[in-house]
C-alpha positions as a Python dict, from the first residue, in 0.01 Angstrom:
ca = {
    (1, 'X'): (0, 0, 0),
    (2, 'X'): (-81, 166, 296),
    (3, 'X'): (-407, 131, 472),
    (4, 'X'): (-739, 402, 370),
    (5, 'X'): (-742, 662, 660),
    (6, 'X'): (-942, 514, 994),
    (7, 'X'): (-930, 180, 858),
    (8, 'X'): (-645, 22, 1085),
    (9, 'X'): (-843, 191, 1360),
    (10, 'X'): (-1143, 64, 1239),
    (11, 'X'): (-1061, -291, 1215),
    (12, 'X'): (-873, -293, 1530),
    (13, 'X'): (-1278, -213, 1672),
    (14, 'X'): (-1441, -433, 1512),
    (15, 'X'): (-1205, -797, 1566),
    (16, 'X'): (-1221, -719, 1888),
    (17, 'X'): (-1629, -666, 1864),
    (18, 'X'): (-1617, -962, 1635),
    (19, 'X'): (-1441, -1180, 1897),
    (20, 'X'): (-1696, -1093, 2176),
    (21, 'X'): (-1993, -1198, 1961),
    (22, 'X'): (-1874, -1532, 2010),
    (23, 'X'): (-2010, -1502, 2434),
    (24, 'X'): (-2165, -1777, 2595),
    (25, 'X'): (-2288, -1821, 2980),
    (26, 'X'): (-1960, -1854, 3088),
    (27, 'X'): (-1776, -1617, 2888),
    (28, 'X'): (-2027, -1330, 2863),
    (29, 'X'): (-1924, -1051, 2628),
    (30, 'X'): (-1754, -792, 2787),
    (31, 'X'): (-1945, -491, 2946),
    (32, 'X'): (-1634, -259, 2765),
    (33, 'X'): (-1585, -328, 2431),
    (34, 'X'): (-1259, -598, 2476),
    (35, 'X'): (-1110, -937, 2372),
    (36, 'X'): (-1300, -1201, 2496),
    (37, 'X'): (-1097, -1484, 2664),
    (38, 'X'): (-1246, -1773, 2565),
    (39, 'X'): (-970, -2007, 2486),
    (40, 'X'): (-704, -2186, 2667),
    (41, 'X'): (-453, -2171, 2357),
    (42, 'X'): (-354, -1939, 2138),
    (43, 'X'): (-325, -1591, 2160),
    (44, 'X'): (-634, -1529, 2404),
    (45, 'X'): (-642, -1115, 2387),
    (46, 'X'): (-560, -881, 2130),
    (47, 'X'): (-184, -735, 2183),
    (48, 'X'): (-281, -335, 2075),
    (49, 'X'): (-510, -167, 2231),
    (50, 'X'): (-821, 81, 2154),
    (51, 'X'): (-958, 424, 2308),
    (52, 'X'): (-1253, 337, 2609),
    (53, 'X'): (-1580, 426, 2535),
    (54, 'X'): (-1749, 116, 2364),
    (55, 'X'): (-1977, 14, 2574),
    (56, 'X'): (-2167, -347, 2534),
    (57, 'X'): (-2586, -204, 2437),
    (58, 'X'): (-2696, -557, 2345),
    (59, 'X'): (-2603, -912, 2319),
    (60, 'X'): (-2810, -1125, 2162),
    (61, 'X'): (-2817, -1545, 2094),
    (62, 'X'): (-3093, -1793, 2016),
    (63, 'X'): (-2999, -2075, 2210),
    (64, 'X'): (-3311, -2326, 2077),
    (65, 'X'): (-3316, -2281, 1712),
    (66, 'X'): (-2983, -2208, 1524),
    (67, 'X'): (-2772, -2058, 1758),
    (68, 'X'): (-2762, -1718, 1576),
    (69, 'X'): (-2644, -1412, 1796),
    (70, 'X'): (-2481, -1084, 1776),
    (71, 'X'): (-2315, -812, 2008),
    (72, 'X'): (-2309, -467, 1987),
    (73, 'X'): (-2142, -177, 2146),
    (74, 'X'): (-2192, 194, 2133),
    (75, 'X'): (-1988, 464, 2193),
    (76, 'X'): (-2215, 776, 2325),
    (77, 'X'): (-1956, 1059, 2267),
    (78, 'X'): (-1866, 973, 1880),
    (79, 'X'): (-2262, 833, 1813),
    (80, 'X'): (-2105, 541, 1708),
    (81, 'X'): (-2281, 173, 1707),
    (82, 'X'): (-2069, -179, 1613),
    (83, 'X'): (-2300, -447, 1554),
    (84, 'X'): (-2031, -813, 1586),
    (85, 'X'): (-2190, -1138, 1410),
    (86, 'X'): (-2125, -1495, 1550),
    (87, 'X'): (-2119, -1789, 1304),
    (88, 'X'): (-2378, -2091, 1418),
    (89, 'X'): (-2258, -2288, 1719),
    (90, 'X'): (-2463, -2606, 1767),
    (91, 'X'): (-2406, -2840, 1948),
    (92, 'X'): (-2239, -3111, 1735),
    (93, 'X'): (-2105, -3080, 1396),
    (94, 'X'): (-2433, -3255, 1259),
    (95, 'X'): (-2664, -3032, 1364),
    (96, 'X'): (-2434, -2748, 1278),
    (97, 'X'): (-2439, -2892, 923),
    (98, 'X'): (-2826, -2847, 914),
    (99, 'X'): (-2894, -2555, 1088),
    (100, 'X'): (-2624, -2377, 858),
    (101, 'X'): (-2763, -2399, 525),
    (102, 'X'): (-2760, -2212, 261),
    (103, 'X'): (-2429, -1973, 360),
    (104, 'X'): (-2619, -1830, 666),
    (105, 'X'): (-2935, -1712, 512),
    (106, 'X'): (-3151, -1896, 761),
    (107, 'X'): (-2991, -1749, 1044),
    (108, 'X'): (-3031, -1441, 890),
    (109, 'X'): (-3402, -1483, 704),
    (110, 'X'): (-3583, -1537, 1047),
    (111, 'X'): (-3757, -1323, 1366),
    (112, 'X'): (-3440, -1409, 1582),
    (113, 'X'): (-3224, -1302, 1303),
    (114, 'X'): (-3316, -1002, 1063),
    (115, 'X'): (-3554, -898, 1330),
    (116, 'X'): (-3379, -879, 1630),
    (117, 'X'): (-3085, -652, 1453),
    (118, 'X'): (-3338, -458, 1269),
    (119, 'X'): (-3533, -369, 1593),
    (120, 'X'): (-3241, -298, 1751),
    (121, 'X'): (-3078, -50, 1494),
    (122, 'X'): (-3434, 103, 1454),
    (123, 'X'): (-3499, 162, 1778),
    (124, 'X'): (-3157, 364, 1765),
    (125, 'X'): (-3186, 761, 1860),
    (126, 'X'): (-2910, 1028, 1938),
    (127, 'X'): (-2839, 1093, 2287),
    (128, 'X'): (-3053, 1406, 2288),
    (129, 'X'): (-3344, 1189, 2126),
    (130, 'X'): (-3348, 1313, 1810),
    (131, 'X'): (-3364, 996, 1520),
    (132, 'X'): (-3052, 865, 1504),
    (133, 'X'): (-2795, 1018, 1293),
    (134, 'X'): (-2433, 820, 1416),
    (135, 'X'): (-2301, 554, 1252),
    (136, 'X'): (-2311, 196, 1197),
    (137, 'X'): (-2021, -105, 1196),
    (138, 'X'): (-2075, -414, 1049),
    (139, 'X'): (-1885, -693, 1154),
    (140, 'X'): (-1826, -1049, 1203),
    (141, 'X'): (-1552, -1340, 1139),
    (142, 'X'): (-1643, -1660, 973),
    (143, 'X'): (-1961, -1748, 876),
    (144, 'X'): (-2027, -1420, 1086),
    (145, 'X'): (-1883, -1218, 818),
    (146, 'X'): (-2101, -1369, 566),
    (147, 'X'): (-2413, -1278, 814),
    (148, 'X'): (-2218, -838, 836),
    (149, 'X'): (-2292, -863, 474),
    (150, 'X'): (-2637, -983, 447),
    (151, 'X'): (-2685, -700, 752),
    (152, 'X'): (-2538, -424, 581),
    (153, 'X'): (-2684, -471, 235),
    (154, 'X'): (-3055, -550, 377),
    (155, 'X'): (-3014, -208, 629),
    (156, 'X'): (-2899, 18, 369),
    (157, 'X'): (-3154, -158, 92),
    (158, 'X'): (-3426, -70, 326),
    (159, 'X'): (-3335, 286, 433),
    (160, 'X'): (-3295, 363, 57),
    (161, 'X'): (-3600, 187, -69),
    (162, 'X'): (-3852, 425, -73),
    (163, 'X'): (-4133, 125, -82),
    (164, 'X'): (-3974, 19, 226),
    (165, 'X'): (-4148, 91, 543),
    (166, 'X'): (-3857, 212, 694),
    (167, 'X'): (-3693, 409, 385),
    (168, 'X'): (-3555, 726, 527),
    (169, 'X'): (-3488, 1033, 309),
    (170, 'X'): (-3222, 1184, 481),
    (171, 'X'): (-3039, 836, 522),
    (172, 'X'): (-2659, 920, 436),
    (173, 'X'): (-2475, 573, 372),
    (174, 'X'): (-2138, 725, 424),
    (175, 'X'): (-2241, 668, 845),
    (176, 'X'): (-2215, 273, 741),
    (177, 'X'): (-1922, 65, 723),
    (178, 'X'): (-1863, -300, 672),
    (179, 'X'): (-1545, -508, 830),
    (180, 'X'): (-1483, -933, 788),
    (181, 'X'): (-1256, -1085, 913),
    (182, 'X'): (-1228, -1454, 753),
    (183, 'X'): (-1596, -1458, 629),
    (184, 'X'): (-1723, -1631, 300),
    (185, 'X'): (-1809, -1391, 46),
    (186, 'X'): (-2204, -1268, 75),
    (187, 'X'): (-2257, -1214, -272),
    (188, 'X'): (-2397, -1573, -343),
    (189, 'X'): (-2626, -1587, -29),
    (190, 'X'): (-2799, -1254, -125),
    (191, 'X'): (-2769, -1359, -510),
    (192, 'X'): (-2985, -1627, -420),
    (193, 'X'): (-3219, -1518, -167),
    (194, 'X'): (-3326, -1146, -200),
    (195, 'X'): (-3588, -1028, -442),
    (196, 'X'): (-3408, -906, -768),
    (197, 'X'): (-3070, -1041, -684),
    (198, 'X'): (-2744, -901, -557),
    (199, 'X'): (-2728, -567, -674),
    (200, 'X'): (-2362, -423, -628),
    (201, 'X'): (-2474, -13, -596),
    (202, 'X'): (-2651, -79, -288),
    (203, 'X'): (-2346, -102, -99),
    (204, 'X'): (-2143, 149, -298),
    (205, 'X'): (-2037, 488, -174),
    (206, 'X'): (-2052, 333, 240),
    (207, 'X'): (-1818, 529, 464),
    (208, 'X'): (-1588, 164, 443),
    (209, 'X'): (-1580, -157, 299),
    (210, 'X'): (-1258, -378, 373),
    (211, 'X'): (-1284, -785, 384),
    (212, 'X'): (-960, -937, 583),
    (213, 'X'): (-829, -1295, 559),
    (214, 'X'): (-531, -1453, 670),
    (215, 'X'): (-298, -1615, 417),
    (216, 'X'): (-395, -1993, 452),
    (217, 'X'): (-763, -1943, 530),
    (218, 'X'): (-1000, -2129, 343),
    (219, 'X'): (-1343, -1976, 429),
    (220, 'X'): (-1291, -1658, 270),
    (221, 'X'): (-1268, -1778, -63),
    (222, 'X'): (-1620, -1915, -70),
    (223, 'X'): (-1963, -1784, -154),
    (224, 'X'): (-1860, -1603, -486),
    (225, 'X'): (-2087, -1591, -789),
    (226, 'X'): (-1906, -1554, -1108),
    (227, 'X'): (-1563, -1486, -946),
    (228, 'X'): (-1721, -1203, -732),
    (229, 'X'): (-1750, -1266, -348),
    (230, 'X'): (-1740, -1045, -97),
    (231, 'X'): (-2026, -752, -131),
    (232, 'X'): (-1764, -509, -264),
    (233, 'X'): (-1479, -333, -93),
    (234, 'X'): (-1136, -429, -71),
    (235, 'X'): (-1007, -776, 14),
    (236, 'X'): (-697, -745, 269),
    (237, 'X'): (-432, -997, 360),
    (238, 'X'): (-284, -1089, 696),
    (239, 'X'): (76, -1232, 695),
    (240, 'X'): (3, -1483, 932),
    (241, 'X'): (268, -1786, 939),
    (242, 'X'): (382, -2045, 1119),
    (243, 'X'): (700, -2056, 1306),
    (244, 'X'): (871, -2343, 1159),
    (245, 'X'): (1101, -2282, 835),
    (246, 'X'): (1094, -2437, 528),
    (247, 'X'): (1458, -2552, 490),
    (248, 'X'): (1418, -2579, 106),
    (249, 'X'): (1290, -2214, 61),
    (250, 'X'): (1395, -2019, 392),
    (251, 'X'): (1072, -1884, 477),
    (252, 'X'): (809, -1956, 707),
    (253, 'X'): (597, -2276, 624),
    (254, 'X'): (207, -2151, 558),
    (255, 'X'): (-13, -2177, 878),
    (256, 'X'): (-267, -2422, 834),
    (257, 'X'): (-618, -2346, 735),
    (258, 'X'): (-759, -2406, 1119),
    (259, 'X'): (-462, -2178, 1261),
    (260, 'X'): (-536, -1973, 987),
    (261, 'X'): (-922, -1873, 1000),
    (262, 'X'): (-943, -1808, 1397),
    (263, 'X'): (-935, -1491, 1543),
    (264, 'X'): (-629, -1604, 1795),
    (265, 'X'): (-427, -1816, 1623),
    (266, 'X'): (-496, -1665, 1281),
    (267, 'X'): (-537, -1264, 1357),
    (268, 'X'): (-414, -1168, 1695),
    (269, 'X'): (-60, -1326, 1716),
    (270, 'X'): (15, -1112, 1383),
    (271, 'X'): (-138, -773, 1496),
    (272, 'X'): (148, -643, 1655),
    (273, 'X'): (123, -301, 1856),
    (274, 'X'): (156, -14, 1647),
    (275, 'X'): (113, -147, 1319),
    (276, 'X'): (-177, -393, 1337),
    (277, 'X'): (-335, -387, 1032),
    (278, 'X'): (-126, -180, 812),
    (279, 'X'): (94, -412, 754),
    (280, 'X'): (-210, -626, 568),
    (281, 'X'): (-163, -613, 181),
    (282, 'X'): (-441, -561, -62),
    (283, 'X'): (-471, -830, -240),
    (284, 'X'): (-819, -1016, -451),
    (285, 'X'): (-930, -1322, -279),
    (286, 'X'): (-879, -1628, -474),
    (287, 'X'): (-1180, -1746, -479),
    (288, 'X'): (-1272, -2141, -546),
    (289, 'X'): (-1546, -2206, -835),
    (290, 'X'): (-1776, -2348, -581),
    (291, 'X'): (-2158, -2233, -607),
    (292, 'X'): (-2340, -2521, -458),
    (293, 'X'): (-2099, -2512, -108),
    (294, 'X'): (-2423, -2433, 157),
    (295, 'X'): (-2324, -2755, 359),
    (296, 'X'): (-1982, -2746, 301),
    (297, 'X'): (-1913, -2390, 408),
    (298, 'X'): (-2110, -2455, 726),
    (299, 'X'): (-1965, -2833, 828),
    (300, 'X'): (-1624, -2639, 769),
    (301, 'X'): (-1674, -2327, 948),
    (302, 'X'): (-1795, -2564, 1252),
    (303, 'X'): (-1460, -2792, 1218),
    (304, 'X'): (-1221, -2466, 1193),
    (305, 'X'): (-1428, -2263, 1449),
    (306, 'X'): (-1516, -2422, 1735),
    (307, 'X'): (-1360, -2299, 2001),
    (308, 'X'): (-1422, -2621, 2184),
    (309, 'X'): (-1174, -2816, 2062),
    (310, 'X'): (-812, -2773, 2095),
    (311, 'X'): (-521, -2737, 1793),
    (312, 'X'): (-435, -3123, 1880),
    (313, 'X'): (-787, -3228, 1864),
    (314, 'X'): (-835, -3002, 1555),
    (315, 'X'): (-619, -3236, 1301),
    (316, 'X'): (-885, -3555, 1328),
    (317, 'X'): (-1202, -3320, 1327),
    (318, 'X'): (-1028, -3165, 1050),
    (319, 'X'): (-977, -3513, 868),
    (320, 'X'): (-1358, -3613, 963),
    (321, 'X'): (-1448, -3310, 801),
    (322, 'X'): (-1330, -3435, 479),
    (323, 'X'): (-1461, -3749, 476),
    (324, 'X'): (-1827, -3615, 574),
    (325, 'X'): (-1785, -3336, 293),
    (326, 'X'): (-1708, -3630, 18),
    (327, 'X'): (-2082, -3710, 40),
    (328, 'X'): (-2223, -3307, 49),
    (329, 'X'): (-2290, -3094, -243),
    (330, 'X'): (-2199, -3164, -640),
    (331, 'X'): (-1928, -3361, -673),
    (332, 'X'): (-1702, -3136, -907),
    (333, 'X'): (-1738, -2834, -615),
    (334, 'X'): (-1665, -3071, -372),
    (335, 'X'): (-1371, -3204, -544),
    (336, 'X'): (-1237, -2811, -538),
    (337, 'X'): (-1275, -2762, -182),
    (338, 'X'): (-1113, -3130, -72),
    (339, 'X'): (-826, -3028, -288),
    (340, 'X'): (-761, -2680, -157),
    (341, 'X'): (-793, -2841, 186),
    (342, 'X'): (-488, -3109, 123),
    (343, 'X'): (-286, -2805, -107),
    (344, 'X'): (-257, -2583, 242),
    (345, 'X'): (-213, -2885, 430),
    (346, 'X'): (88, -2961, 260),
    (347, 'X'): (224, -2565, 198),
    (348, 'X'): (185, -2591, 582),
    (349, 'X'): (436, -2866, 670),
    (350, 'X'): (139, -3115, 740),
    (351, 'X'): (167, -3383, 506),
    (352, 'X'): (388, -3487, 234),
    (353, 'X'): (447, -3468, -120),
    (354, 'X'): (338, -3823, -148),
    (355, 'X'): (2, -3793, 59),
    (356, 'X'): (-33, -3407, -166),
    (357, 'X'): (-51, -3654, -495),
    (358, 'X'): (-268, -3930, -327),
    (359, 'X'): (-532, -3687, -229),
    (360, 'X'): (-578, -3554, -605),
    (361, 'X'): (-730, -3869, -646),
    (362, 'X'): (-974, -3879, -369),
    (363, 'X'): (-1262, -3751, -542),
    (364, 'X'): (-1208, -3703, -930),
    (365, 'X'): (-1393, -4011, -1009),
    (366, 'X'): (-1655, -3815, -943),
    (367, 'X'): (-1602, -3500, -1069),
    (368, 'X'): (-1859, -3478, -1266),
    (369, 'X'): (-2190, -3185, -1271),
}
C-alpha cells in the first residue's frame, strides 16, 4: 500500500526534526534543519536527504525540572513550522522514573511545557505580518511522540474552542499535521488528564496523521485505552531487522526492542535513498492491555533511549530494567510488558527457548488486579 501523497516527504522532515530535539550543550541542534550526530554507533545521519530551507526558530529544554524540550524549524518560503518533541532525559534512570509520570503529562501540563510551545506557536505571524496562516508539524520519537500528541490535540482543541481565549474562527485544521516515530499512544494520557476526556473529532480532518514504529519496538504499543492508542491516523511499519539469519526459517532474526525503538539503529539504517518511507506497511499497532504503565513506559523509554549508553552496555540496563519494573504498576500489566520484553528478546536471537519458558514464570504469581 503505497504511502498518502507528501507523507514520505513529510516524515523524512520530521525524523530528522525529531532527532535534533534530542540537542544538548554539546550537540546543539542544528542551525539547518539536519541529523543530529549525537552517537558514536549506529547509523549517526539520515542516508536521504531533504530540500534546504528549514531553518532552526527555537530550541527549547528545561534543564532543572524534568528535562522537557522541543525544537522547531521554519521554512519562510512554504510558511511552514515543525515543532520536534524530546522524551525526558534525567540524569539517572531513577529520577527519570519520577519525573516521567503519568505518560508525559507532567512534562506537558506545566509553564515550561504547554506554555513555552503555546507562546511560541502564538506568537507565530506570516512573513508580511499578517496572523499566521502556514502550517504546523507535530513531531517527536519516544515518549516525544506521546508529548506531538498531547501538542496537537490541545492546539487544535483551543483554536476550535470558541470558550478558549485563543479560539480562532478562521482556524483551518487541514494546515496541521501529526508524525511519531516510536511514541506510546496519547490517547490514555489525554483520556486521563483533559477536561471531558479524549475526544477522537478533535483531531479528525488534520492535513496528516501517520504514527511509525519499527517492527520489534515496544514503546509504541503502550498508552491505549480500550485497544485505541495513538490519537487517530494511521499506524505504519518499518522493516527494520537484524543482520543475522535465522537458519531454521531463512529470514532475518527480529531486531531487538533497544535496536528497534532508536532513531539510528531502529529508523535510519532502513530508510534507504529513494524509497524511505514507502516501503513502511500499514499495519494496526498491537497494542498490550496495559492502562496503569505511567512508570513503566517512562523507566523503559529511559533504558531504550538514552543515548548515553552504548548497544553493549544496553543488554544489562536492559535486564535492570526488568527487575526495577517487577515492583512498578499492577501486577497483571506488569506481567504483560515483562513478557513482551523476553518474547522479542528471543524472536531476536537473544536468548533461548529455555530462558523464553523460564521468564513466563517470572511474574504470574502475581498476576493478579
Amino acid at each position: 500500500m503505497a504511502l498518502p501523497t507528501d507523507l514520505n516527504d513529510l516524515a523524512k522532515l520530521t525524523l530528522l526534526a525529531s532527532d535534533a530535539s534530542y540537542f544538548d550543550p554539546t550537540h546543539p541542534a542544528p542551525t539547518e534543519l539536519g541529523s543530529l550526530d549525537d552517537t558514536n554507533y549506529g547509523q549517526r545521519a539520515a542516508l536521504y536527504s531533504v530540500p534546504a530551507g528549514f531553518e532552526k526558530a527555537i530550541e527549547f529544554r528545561d534543564t532543572t525540572i524534568n528535562g522537557f524540550g522541543f525544537v522547531a524549524y521554519r521554512n519562510q518560503q512554504t510558511n511552514e513550522v515543525i515543532v520536534a518533541f524530546r522524551g525526558t532525559d534525567g540524569p539517572s534512570p531513577q529520577d527519570w522514573v519520577a519525573n516521567s509520570q503519568y505518560l508525559g503529562w507532567n512534562q506537558w501540563n506545566s509553564p515550561n511545557g504547554r506554555g513555552q510551545v503555546f507562546a511560541f506557536l502564538n506568537g507565530l505571524r506570516d512573513p508580511n505580518g499578517d496572523p499566521y496562516s502556514g502550517t504546523i508539524h507535530f513531531t517527536g520519537q519516544s515518549l516525544g511522540g506521546g508529548l506531538a500528541q498531547y501538542a496537537a490535540y490541545e492546539y487544535v482543541k483551543s483554536k476550535t474552542t470558541p470558550s478558549d481565549p485563543t479560539f480562532d474562527s478562521t482556524f483551518d485544521k487541514s494546515h496541521i499535521t501529526l508524525t511519531t516515530f516510536n511514541g506510546f499512544g496519547g490517547v490514555l494520557g489525554l483520556q486521563q488528564n483533559v477536561q471531558g476526556g479524549y475526544q477522537s473529532s478533535v483531531l479528525a480532518g488534520i492535513g496528516s496523521n501517520a504514527h511509525f514504529y519499527a517492527e520489534g519496538d515496544l514503546i509504541s504499543r503502550l498508552g491505549s485505552l480500550n485497544g485505541v492508542g495513538h490519537t487517530g491516523g494511521t499506524a505504519y511499519m518499518v522493516n527494520a531487522h537484524a543482520t543475522e539469519i535465522d537458519p531454521d526459517t531463512g529470514e532475518p532474526f527480529l531486531l531487538g526492542l533497544i535496536d528497534a525503538h532508536r532513531i539510528d539503529t531502529g529508523l535510519y539504517p532502513f530508510l534507504l535513498p529513494g524509497v524511505e518511507f514507502e516501503a513502511a506497511e500499514a499495519r494496526p499497532i498491537e497494542y498490550l492491555p496495559m492502562q496503569h504503565v505511567q512508570e513503566l513506559a517512562a523507566l523503559y523509554g529511559r533504558v531504550l533511549n538514552d543515548q548515553d549508553v552504548s548497544p553493549l552496555e544496553s543488554g544489562p540496563r536492559l535486564v535492570a530494567g526488568v527487575i526495577a519494573g517487577l515492583t512498578l504498576g499492577r501486577p497483571s500489566e506488569t506481567n504483560a510488558l515483562v513478557q513482551a520484553v523476553f518474547a522479542n528478546l528471543h524472536a531476536a536471537n537473544k536468548i533461548g527457548d529455555a530462558k523464553k519458558k523460564v521468564s513466563g514464570t517470572i511474574v504470574c504469581r502475581g498476576d493478579v488486579n
